[in-house]
C-alpha positions as CSV (number, residue, x, y, z in Angstrom):
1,X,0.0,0.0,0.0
2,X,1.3,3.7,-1.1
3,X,0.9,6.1,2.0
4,X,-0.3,9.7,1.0
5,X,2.3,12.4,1.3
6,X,0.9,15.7,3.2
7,X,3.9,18.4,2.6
8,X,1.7,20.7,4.4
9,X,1.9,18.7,7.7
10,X,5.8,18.7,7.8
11,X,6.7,20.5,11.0
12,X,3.2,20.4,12.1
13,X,2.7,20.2,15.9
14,X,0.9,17.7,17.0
15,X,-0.2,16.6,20.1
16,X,-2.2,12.8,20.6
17,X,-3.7,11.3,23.9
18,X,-3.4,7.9,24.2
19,X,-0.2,7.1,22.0
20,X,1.0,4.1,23.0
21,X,-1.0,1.3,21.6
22,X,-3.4,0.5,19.1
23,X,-4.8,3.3,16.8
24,X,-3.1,6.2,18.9
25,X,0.3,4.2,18.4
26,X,-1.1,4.2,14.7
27,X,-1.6,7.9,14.2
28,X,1.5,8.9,16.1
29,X,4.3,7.1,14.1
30,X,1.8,8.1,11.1
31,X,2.7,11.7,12.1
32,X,6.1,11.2,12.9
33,X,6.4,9.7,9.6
34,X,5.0,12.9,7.5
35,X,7.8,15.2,9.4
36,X,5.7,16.5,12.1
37,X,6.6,17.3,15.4
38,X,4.8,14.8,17.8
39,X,4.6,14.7,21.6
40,X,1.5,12.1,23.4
41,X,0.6,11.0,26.6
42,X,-0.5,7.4,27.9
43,X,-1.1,6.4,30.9
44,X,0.6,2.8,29.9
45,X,4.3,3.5,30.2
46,X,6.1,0.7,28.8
47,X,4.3,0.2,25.5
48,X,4.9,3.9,24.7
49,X,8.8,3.9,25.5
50,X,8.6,0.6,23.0
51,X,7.0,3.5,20.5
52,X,9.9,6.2,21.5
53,X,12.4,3.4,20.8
54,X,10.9,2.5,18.0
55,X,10.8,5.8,16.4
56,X,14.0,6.7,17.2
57,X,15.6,7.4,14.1
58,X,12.9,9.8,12.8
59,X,13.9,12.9,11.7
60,X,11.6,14.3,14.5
61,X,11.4,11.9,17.3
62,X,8.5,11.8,19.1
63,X,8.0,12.9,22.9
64,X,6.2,10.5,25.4
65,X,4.7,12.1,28.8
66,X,3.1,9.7,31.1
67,X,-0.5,10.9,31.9
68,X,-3.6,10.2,33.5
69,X,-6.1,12.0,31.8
70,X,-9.2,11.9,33.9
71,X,-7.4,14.3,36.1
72,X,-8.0,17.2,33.6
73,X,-6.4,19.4,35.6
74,X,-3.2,17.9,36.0
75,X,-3.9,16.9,32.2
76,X,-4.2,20.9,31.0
77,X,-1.1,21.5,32.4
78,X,0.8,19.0,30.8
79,X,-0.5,20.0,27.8
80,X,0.2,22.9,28.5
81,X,3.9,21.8,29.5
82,X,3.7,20.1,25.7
83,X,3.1,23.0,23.9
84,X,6.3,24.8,25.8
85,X,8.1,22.4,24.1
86,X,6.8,22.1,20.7
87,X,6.7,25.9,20.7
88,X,3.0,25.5,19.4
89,X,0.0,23.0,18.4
90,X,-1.2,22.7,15.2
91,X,-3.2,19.8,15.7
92,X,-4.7,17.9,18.6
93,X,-6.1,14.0,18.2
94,X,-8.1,13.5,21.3
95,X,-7.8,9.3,20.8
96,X,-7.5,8.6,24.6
97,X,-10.8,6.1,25.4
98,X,-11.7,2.8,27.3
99,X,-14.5,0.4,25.8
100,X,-14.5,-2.1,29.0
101,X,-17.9,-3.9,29.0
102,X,-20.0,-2.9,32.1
103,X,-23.5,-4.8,32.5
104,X,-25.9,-2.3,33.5
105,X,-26.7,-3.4,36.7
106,X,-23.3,-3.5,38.2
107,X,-22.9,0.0,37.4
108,X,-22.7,3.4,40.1
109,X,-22.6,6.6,40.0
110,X,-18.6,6.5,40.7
111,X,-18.2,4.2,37.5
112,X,-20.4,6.4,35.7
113,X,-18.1,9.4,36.1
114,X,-15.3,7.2,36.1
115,X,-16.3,6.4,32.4
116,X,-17.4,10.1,31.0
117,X,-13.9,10.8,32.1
118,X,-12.1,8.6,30.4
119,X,-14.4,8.6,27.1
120,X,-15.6,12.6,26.9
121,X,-14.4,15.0,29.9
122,X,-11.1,15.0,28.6
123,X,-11.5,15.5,24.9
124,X,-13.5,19.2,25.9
125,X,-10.8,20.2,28.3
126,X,-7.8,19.3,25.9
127,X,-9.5,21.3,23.3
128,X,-10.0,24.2,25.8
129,X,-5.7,23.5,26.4
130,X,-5.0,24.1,22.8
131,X,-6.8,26.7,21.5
132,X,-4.8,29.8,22.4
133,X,-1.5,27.9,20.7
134,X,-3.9,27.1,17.9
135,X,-5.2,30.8,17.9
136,X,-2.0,32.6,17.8
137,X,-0.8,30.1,14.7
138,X,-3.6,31.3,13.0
139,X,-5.3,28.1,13.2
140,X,-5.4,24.7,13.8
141,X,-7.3,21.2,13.2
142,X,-8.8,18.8,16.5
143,X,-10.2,15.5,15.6
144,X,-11.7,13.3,18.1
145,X,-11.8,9.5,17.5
146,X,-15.4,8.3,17.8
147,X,-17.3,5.1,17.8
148,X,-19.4,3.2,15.5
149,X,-20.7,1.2,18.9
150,X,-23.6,3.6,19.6
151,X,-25.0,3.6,16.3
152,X,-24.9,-0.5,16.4
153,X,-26.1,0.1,20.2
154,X,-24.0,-2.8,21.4
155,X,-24.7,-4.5,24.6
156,X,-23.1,-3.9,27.7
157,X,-21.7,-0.9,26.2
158,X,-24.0,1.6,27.5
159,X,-21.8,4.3,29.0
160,X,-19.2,4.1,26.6
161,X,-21.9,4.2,23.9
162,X,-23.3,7.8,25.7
163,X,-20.2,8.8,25.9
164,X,-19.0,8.5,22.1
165,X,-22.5,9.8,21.2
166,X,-22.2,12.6,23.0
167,X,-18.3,13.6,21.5
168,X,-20.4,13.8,18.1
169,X,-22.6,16.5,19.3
170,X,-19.2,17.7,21.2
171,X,-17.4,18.4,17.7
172,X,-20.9,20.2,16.4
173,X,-20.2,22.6,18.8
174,X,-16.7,23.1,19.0
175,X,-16.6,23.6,15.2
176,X,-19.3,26.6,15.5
177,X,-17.5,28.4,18.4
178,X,-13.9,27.7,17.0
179,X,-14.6,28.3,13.1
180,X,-13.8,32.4,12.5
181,X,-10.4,31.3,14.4
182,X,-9.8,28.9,11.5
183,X,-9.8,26.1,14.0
184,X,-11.5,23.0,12.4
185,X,-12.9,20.2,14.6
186,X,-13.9,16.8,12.6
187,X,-14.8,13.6,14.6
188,X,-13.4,10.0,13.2
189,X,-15.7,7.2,13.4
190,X,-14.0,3.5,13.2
191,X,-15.7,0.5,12.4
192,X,-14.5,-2.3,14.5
193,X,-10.5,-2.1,14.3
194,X,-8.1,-5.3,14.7
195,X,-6.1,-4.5,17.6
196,X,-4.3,-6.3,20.3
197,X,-7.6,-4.5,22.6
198,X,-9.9,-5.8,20.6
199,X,-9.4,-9.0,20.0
200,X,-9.8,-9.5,24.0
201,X,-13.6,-9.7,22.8
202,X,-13.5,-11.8,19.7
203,X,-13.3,-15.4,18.8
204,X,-12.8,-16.3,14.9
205,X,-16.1,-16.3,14.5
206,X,-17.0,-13.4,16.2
207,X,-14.8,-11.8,13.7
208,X,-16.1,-13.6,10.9
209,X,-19.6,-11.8,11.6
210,X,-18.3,-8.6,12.0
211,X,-16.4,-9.0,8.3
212,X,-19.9,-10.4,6.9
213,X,-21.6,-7.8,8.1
214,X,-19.3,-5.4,6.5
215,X,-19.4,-4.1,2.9
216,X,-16.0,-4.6,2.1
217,X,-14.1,-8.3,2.8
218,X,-11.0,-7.9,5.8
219,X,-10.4,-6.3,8.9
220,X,-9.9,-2.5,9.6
221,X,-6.1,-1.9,10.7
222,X,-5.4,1.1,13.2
223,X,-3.2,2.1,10.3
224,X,-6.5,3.0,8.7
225,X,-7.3,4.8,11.2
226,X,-4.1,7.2,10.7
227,X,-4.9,7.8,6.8
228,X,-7.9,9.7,8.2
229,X,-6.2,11.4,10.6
230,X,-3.6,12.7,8.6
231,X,-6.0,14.1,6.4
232,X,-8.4,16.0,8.5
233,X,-4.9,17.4,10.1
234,X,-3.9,18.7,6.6
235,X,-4.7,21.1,4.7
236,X,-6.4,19.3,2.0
237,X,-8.9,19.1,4.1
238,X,-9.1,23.1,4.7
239,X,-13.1,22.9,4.5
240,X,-13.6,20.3,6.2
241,X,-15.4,20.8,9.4
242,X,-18.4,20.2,12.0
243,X,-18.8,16.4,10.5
244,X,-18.1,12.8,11.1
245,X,-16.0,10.2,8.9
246,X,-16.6,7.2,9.0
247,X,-13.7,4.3,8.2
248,X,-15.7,1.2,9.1
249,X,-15.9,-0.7,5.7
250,X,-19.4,-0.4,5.3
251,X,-20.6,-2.0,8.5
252,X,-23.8,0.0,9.5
């Protein structure tokens, strides 16, 4: 496969949450790999100092803060802290999420905040980090990763599901009060993507069903993911804004 070229997202700052595995390890060597400047956090360590290592010999090696980002205020001002050293942010992927099954029963109010942190709280307050940087360059591009889960509406999903519902109607908004600062907020909606996560949940045949369900024949890679995000980043995609894409092979 021949990976699109994006000259205008050399040197591009760019800051992802959740880096270190799965898509978000994805989009940030995708990044890396088109000459911008990267920094992420994670709150899994060793997997993203595997990524660091592993990206090395970029010509802009990416940075790697650990990070809990339900703590949105210790989260701002490590954002914060990134932007110091990228001198800027061009572009923000809010990727950071946790799709752990919950039956609806078992669950509390503490698990219910617990969940809307990790899945939604933070994705508003990184934006809310980033937008002066953005605003002084002149502009900027956020994209936050979605699901296709709530318009399937999985079972014992139903947090996660709100809160992936609710970042679509989050990026509505952001796009309208951002826009005259030439700040462009898309959401990314994958299908059901073939990582080392997902297949926690899925026998052969459990795959099988998703794939026949699908338009297309195969499974979704996070590198898939990336192509999309590199796009909405760029600025090919300089009127793009306020909407959702979808990279789920067909299965709706």
């Amino acid at each position: 496969m021949h990976n699109a070229i994006y000259p205008s997202l050399t040197g591009r700052k760019v800051i992802v949450s959740g880096g270190g595995s799965g898509i978000g390890e994805a989009v940030v060597e995708a990044f890396v790999r088109q000459g911008a400047a990267v920094a992420f956090v994670d709150i899994q360590e060793s997997p993203s100092e595997d990524l660091i290592r592993r990206l090395a010999d970029a010509e802009i090696p990416p940075h790697f803060i650990c990070c809990d980002i339900t703590d949105c205020d210790d989260y701002g001002h490590k954002i914060n802290g990134l932007i110091e050293k990228l001198d800027g942010c061009d572009v923000l992927i809010n990727n950071a999420a946790s799709d752990d099954r919950h039956a609806f029963d078992d669950v509390t109010p503490a698990y219910w905040d617990d969940r809307m942190a990790v899945n939604l709280k933070h994705q508003f307050f990184a934006a809310k980090a980033v937008v002066p940087a953005m605003r002084k360059a002149g502009g900027g591009s956020i994209v936050n990763m979605g699901s296709i889960s709530w318009h399937l509406g999985l079972k014992d999903l139903v947090i996660y599901q709100t809160a992936k519902a609710a970042i679509e109607g989050l990026t509505r908004s952001l796009a309208r009060e951002l826009g005259r600062d030439n700040i462009r907020v898309n959401t990314i909606i994958p299908g059901n993507v073939q990582t080392p996560r997902q297949m926690k949940w899925y026998s052969p045949e459990g795959e099988a069903e998703i794939v026949a369900a699908q338009c297309l024949d195969g499974r979704i890679q996070p590198v898939d993911i990336a192509a999309m995000a590199l796009f909405l980043a760029s600025d090919d995609a300089r009127y793009c804004t306020a909407h959702n894409y979808w990279v789920d092979a067909g299965w709706r």
